[in-house]
FIFIPA-325452 format. One record per residue: residue in three letters; x, y, z of N, C-alpha, C in turn. Coordinates in steps of 0.05 Angstrom, whole numbers, padded with zeros to 5 digits, always signed. Layout:
N
alaXYZXYZXYZ/...
This chain:
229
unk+02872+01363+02947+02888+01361+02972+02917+01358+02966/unk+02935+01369+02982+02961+01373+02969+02975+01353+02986/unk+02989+01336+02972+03012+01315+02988+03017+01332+03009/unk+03023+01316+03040+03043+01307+03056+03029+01340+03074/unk+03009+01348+03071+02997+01382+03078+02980+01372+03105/unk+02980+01397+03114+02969+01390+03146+02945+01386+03139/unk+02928+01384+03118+02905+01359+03113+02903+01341+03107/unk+02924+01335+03092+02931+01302+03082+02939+01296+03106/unk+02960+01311+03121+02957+01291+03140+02928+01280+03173/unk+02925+01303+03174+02894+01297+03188+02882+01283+03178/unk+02871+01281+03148+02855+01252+03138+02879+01222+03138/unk+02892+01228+03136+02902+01203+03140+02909+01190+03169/unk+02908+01224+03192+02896+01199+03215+02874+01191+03225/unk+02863+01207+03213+02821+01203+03213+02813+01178+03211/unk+02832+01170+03180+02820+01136+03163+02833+01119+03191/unk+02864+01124+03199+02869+01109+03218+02854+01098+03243/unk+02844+01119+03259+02825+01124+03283+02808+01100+03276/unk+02795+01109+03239+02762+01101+03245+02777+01069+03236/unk+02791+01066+03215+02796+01029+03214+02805+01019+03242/unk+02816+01035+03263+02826+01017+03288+02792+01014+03300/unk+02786+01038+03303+02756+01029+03320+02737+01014+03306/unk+02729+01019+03278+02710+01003+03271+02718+00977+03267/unk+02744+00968+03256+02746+00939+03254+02767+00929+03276/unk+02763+00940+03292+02784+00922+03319+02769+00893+03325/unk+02741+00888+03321+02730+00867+03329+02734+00855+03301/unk+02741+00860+03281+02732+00847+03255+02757+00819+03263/unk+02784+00829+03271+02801+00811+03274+02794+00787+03293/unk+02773+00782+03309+02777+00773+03327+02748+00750+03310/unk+02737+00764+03294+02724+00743+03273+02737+00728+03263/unk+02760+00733+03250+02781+00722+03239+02789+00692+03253/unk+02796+00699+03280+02800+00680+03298+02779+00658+03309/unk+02757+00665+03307+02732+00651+03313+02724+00629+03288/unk+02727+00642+03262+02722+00631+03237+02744+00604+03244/unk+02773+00610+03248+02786+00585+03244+02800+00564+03266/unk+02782+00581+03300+02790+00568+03316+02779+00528+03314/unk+02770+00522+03305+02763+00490+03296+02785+00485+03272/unk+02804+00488+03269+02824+00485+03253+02846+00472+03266/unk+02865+00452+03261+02892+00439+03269+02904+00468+03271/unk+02930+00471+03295+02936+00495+03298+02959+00502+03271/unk+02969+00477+03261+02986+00479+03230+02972+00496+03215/unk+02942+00494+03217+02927+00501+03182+02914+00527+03200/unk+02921+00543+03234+02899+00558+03237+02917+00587+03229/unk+02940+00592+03217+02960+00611+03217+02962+00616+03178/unk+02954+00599+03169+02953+00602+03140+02924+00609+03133/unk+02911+00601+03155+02882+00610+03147+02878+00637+03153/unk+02883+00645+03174+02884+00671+03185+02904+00694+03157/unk+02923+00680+03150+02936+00695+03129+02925+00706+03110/unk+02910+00680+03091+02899+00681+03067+02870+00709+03071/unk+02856+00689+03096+02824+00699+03094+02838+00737+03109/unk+02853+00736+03108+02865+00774+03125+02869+00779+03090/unk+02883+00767+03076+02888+00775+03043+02861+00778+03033/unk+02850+00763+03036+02827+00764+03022+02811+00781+03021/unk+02805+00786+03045+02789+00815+03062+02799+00836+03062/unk+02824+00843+03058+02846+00864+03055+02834+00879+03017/unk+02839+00854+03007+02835+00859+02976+02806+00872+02976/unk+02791+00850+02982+02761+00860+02979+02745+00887+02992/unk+02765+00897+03018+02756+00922+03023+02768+00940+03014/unk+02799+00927+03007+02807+00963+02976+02793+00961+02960/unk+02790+00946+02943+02770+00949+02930+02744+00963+02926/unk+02731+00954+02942+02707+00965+02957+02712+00994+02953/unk+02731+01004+02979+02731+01039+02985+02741+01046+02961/unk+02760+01038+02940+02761+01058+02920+02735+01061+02903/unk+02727+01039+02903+02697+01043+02885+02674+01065+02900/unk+02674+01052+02926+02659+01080+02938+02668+01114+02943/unk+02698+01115+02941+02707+01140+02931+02700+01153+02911/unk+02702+01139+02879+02694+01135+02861+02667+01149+02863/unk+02645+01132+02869+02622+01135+02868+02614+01166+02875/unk+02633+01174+02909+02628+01202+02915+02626+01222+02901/unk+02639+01212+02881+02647+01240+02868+02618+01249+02851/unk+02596+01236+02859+02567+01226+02835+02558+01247+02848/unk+02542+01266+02840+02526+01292+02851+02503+01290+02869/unk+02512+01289+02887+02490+01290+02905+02491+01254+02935/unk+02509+01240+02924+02524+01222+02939+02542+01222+02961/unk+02555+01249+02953+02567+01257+02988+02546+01266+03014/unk+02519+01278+03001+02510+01284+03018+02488+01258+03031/unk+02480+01239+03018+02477+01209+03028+02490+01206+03043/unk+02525+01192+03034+02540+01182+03053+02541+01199+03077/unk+02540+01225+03076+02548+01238+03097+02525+01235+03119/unk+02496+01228+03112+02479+01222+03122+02479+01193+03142/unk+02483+01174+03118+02489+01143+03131+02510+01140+03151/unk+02529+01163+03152+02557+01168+03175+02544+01170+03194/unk+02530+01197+03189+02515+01195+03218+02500+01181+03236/unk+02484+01162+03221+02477+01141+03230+02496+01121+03241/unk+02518+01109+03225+02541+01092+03237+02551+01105+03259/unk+02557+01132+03259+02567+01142+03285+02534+01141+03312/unk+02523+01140+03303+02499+01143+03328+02503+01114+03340/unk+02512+01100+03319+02505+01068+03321+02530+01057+03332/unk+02557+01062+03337+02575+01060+03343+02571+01064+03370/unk+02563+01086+03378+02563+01096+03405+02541+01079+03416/unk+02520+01070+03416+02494+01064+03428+02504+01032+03428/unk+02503+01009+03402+02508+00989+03409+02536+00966+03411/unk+02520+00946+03425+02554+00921+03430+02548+00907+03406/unk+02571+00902+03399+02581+00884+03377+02586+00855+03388/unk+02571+00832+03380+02577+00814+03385+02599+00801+03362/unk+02613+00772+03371+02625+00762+03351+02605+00721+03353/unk+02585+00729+03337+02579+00707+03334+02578+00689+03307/unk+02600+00677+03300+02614+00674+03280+02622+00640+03281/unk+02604+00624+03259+02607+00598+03255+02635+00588+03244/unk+02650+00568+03262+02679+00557+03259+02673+00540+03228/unk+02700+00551+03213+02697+00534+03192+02712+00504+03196/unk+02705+00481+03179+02708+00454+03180+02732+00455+03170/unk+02738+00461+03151+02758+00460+03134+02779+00490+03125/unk+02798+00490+03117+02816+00509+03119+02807+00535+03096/unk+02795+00529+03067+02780+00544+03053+02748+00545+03063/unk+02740+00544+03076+02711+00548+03082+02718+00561+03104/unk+02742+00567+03122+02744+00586+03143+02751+00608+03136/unk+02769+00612+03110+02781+00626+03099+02745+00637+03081/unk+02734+00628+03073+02704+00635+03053+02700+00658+03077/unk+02693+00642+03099+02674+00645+03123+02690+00673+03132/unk+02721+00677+03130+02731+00703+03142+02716+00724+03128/unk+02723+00721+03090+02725+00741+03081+02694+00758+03068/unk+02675+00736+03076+02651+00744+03072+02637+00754+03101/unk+02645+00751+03131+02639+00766+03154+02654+00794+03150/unk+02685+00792+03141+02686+00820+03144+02680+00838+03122/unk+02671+00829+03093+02654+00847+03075+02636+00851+03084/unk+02612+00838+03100+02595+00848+03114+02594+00867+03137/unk+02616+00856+03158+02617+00879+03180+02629+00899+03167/unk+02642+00898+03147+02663+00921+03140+02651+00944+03123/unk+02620+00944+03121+02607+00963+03102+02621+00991+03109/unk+02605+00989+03139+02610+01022+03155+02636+01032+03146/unk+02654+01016+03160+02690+01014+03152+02693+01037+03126/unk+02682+01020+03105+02687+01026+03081+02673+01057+03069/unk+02639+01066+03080+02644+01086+03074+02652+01101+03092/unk+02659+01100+03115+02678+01114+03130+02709+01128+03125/unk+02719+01113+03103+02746+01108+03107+02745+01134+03077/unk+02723+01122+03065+02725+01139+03030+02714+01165+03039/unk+02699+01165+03063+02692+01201+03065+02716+01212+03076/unk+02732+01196+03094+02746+01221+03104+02770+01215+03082/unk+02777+01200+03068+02802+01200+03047+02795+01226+03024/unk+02772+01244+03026+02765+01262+03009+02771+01254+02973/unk+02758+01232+02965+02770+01227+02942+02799+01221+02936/unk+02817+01213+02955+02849+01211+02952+02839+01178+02950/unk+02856+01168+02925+02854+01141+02931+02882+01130+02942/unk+02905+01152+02940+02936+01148+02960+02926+01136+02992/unk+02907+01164+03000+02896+01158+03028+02884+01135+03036/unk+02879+01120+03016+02856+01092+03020+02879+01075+03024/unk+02898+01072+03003+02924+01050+03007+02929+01048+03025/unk+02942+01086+03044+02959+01079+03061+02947+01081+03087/unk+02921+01091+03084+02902+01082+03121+02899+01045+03121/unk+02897+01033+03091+02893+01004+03099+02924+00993+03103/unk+02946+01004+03093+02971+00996+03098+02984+00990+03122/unk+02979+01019+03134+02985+01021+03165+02961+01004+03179/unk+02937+01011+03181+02917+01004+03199+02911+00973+03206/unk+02910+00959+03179+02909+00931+03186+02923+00912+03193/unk+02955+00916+03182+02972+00897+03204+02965+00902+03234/unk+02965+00932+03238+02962+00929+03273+02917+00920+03277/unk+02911+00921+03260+02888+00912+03273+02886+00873+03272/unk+02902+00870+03254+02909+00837+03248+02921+00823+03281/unk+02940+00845+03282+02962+00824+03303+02954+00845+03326/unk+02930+00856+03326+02939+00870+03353+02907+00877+03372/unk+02889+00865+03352+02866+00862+03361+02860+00864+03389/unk+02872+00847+03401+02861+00836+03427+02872+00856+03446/unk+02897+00867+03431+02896+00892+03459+02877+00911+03459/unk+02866+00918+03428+02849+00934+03420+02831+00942+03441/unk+02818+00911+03435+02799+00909+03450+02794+00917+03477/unk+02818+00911+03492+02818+00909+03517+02822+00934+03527/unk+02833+00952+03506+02837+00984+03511+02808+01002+03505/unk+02793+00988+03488+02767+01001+03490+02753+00992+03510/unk+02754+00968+03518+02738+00955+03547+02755+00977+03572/unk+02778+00979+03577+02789+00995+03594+02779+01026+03601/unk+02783+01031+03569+02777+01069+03562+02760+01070+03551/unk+02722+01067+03558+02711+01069+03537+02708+01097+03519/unk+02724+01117+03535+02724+01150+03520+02737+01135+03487/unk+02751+01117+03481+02760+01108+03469+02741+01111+03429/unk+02715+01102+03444+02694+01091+03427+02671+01121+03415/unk+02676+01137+03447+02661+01162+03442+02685+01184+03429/unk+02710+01171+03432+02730+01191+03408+02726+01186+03375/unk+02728+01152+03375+02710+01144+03342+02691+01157+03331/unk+02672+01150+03349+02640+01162+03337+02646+01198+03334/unk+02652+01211+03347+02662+01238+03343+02676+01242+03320/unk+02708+01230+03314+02708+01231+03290+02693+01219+03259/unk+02670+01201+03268+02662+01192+03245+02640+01209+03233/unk+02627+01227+03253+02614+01253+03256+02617+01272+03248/unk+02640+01275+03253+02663+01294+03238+02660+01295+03209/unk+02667+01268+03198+02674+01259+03166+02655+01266+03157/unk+02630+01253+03176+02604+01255+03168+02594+01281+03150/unk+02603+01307+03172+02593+01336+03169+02612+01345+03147/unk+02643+01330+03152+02648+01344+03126+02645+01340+03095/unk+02634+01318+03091+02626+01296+03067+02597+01326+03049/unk+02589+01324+03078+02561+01341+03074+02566+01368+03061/unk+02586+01387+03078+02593+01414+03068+02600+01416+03048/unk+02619+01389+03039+02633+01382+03003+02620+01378+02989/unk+02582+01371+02991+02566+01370+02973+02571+01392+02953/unk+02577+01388+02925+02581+01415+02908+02555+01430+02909/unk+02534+01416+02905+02507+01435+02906+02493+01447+02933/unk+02516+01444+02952+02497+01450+02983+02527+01473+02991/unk+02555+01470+02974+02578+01490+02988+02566+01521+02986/unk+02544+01533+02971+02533+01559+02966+02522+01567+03001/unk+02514+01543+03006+02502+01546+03036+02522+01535+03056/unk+02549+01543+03056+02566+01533+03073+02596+01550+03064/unk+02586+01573+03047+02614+01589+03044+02622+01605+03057/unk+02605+01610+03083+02611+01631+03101+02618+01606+03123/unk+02650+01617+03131+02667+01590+03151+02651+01583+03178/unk+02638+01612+03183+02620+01608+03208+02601+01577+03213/unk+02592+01587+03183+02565+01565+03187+02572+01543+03184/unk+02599+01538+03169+02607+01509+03160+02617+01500+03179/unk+02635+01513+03196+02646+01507+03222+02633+01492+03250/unk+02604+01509+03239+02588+01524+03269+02569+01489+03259/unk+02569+01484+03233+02548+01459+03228+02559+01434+03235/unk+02582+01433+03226+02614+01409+03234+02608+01408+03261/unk+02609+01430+03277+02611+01428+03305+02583+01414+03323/unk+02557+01425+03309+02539+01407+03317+02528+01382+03310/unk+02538+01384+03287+02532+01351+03276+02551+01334+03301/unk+02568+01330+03308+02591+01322+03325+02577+01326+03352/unk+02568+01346+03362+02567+01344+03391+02543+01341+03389/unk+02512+01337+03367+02483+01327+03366+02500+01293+03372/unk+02520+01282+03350+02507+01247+03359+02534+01254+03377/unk+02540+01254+03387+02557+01249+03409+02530+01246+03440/unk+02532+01269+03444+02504+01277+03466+02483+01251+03460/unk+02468+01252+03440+02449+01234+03423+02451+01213+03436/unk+02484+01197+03429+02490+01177+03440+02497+01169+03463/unk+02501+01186+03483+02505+01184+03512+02488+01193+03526/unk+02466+01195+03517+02438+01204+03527+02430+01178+03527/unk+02420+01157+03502+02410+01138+03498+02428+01107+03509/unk+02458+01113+03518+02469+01084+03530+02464+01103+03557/unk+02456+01118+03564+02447+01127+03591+02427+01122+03603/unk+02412+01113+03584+02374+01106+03587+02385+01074+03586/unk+02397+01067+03566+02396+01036+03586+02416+01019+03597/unk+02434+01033+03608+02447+01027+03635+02427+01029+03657/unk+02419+01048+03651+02391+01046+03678+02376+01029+03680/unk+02361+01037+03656+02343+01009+03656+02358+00974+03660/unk+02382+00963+03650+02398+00953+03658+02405+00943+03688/unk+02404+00967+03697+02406+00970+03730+02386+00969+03747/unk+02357+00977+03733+02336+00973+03737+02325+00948+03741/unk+02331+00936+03717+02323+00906+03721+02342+00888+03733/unk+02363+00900+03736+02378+00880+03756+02361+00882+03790/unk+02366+00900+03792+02348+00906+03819+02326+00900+03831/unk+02318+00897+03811+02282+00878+03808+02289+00848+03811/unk+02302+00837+03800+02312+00810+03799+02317+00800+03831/
């Protein structure tokens, strides 16, 4: 991929999109972890355990970049995408997240919820960075100050616009199908642009549909049993 090229730059707003949507709630863990804190020690905690988690998921995505490059591993990840994206669209994310006592055990407590919530994040961010580990730096560069300090509007903009959440899952769908076509041993069956195009396009509108089929079935039901009540 060639610096600063109208692909580098599309993957680099791809990684953006998917770190605002997948971890817009991660920040608000952050806040939960150290709301039982003196408000002196709840701004250094929030600092450290955002460093901490910052480190631990570069980390992470370059190793799982890394890994992609293993024969036959793009087309996994590109599989498990699809699933995160089905799963994006269909369920709510709670934040149920134990307040730490003390200022390092909130800070423990940040940076081991968001290695955990942050799996998806991570291979999300390494499929669409196409092996660029530039693109990993600078989607977490840009993406996480505003997901740090800006969470709560986040939020309130996906609660407002939920087209918001069905634009994520589409592009993670996306990454998904293209992870897949980059399989070196599956591009023989994807060198005619039609098919690679024509497969991108249904992988994307299968979990999109998929997914608004199934939060369609239970809003009803939802509505159903409210009505019964």
């Amino acid at each position: 991929m060639e610096l600063f090229s109208m692909e580098f730059w599309s993957a680099l707003l791809s990684i953006i999109i998917i770190d605002l949507v997948l971890a817009g709630d991660n920040a608000i863990v952050i806040g939960l972890a150290a709301r039982n804190l003196p408000k002196q020690q709840q701004k250094q905690t929030i600092l450290w355990g955002t460093v901490g988690a910052i480190v631990i998921r570069a980390v992470a995505t370059l190793a799982v970049v890394w890994l992609l490059k293993i024969p036959g591993l793009l087309l996994v990840g590109g599989v498990l995408l699809i699933w995160i994206a089905y799963k994006l669209l269909v369920e709510e994310k709670g934040h149920e997240v134990q307040a730490g006592k003390s200022m390092w055990e909130a800070i423990r407590t940040i940076i081991i919820a968001d290695a955990l919530m942050g799996l998806d994040n991570v291979l999300a961010v390494a499929g669409a960075a196409h092996g660029s580990f530039l693109l990993v730096v600078l989607g977490l560069l840009i993406s996480v100050p505003v997901v740090v300090w800006g969470s709560t509007l986040i939020l309130k903009w996906v609660e407002r616009f939920p087209i918001i959440i069905t634009i994520g899952g589409a592009i993670l769908a996306w990454t998904a199908s293209k992870m897949i076509v980059d399989e070196p041993f599956l591009k023989g069956y994807f060198a005619n642009p039609v098919i690679k195009y024509g497969f991108e396009l249904l992988v994307v509108a299968g979990v999109v549909c998929a997914g608004m089929i199934k939060k369609g079935k239970e809003n009803n039901k939802g509505e159903a049993k409210a009505a019964n009540q």
